[in-house]
N, C-alpha and C positions, 0 to 999 in steps of 0.2 A: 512321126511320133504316134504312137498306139496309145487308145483311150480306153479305158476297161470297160464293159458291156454295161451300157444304157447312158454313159456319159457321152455328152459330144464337145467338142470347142466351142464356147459362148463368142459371138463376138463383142465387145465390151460396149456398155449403154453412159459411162460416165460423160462423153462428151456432150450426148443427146440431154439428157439430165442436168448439165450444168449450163447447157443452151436455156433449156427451158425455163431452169432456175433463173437466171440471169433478165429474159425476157418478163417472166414476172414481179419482179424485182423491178427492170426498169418503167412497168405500165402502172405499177402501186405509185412508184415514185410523182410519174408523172400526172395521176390520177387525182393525186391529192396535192399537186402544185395550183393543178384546174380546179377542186374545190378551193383554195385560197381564194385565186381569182374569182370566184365567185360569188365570196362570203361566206362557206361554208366552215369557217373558223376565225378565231380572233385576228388573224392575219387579213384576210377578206376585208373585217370589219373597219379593221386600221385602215386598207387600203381604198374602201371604199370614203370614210371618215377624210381623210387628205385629200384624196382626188376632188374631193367637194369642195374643201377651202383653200383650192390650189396652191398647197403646201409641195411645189416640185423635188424639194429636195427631199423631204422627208416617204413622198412618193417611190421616189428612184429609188428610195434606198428599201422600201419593201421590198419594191421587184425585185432587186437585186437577189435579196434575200430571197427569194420565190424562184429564182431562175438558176442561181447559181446549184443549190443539191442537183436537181435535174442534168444540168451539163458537165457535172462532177460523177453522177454516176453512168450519163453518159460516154464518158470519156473512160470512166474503171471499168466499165463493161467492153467497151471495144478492143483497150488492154486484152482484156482475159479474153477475147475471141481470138486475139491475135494469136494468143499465146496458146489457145488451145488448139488453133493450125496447123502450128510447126509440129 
């Protein structure tokens, strides 16, 4: 196939672009699950608040809450890697 003068065949950057997106996407996630745990929001404060009056249940069920988005967009992300391999 012939390309008219000054054009050439790009080869295409969407995969790279949606890597990267993706990689971003999951370091924001994870970024601000670690301020949670830290206190760095109302959730922090809960979790720090329970852990002090060793409320276990109501503990676990922060974490839960703190852990589960992370391995949910863990698991959407590794999807779409899969899918962008084939």
């Amino acid at each position: 196939m012939a390309f008219p003068p000054g054009r050439r065949a790009q080869p295409s950057r969407a995969g790279a672009r949606v890597a990267s997106a993706l990689y971003r996407w999951e370091n924001n996630i994870r970024a601000a699950a670690l301020l949670c745990v830290v206190g760095g929001d109302a959730m922090g404060q809960l979790l720090a608040f329970h852990l002090g009056l060793f409320y276990k249940g109501k503990t676990a069920s922060i974490l839960v809450a703190m852990l589960l988005p992370v391995t949910l967009v863990d698991g959407l992300s590794l999807a779409m890697r899969r899918a962008m391999a084939r």
